[in-house]
Structure formats: C-alpha cells, structure tokens
C-alpha positions in Angstrom: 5.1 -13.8 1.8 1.0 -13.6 0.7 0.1 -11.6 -2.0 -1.7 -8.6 -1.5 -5.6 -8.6 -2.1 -8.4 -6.9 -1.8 -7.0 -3.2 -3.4 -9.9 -1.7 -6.0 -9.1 2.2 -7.1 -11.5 4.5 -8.7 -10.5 7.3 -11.0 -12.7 10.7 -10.2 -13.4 13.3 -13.1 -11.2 15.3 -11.4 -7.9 13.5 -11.5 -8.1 12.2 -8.4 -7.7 8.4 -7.3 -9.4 6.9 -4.5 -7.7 3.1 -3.1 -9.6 1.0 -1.1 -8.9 -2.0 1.1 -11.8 -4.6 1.1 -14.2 -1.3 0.8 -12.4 1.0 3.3 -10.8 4.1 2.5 -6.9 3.0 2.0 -5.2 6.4 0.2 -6.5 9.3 -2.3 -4.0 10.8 -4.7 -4.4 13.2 -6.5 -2.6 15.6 -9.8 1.0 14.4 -10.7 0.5 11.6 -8.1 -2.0 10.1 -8.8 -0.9 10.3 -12.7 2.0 8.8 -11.9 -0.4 6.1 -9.8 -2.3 5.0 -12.8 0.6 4.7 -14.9 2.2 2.0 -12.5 -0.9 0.1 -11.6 -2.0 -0.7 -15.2 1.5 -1.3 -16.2 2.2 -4.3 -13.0 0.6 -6.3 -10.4 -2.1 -4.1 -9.7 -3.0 -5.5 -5.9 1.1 -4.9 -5.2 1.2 -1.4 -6.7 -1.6 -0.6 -4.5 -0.2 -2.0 -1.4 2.7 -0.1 -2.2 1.6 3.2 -2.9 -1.1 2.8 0.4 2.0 1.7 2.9 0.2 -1.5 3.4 3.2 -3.6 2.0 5.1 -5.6 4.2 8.4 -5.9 3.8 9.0 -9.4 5.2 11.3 -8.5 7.8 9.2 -7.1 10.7 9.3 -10.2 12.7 13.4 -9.9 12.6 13.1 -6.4 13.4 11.0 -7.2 16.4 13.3 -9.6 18.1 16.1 -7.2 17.6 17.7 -6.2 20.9 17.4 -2.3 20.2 13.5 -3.0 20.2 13.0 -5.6 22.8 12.2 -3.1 25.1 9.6 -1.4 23.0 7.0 -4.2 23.1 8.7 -7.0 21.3 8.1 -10.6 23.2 
C-alpha cells in the first residue's frame, strides 16, 4: 500500500485547523477536534494522520470488496 503524501495543515488563531491535499481543501476542524488533531499529527506519521482524519485512507481492501458477489451488481467489473 503507498504512503500517503501530499497532506500540509495550518493552525488558525482561532483554533481551527485547515488540511489540504496537494493545495485543495481536504477537512477543517475545529475546538476539541481539532485539539485532539494536533496532538496526533505531531506525535506520528503526519501524512497518515492526515489521511486519516480527512477519510482519504485506504484501507487496502476495496478491490476485495468490489469483486464481492453482494456488490457485483453495483458497478463492480
């Protein structure tokens, strides 16, 4: 599985958090959140926090999930 790139965040004056994805708007969090937020991302792998905490994280197993019979119908192959 790749590593997640391109995640930069900037902290606002007013405890809010803006993510970005190579420039683009990814997720703002604000208060506890985004407390919470910086406490993670400067504590790990920053580019995998903010994959996380933006729902841009891939789990590995969407392929698998696409072949499965329940979803073939849904668009799968």
């Amino acid at each position: 599985m790749p590593k997640p790139s391109g995640f930069q965040y900037e902290q606002q004056g007013d405890a809010t958090v803006t993510v970005t994805h190579h420039g683009r708007p990814a997720g703002t969090l604000r208060g506890d959140r985004a407390a919470k937020f910086l406490a993670e991302v400067t504590s790990g792998d920053a580019q995998l926090v903010m994959a996380r905490w933006t729902g841009a994280y891939r789990h590995g197993n969407e392929r698998a999930a696409r072949d499965h019979p329940r979803n073939r119908a849904r668009g799968g192959r």
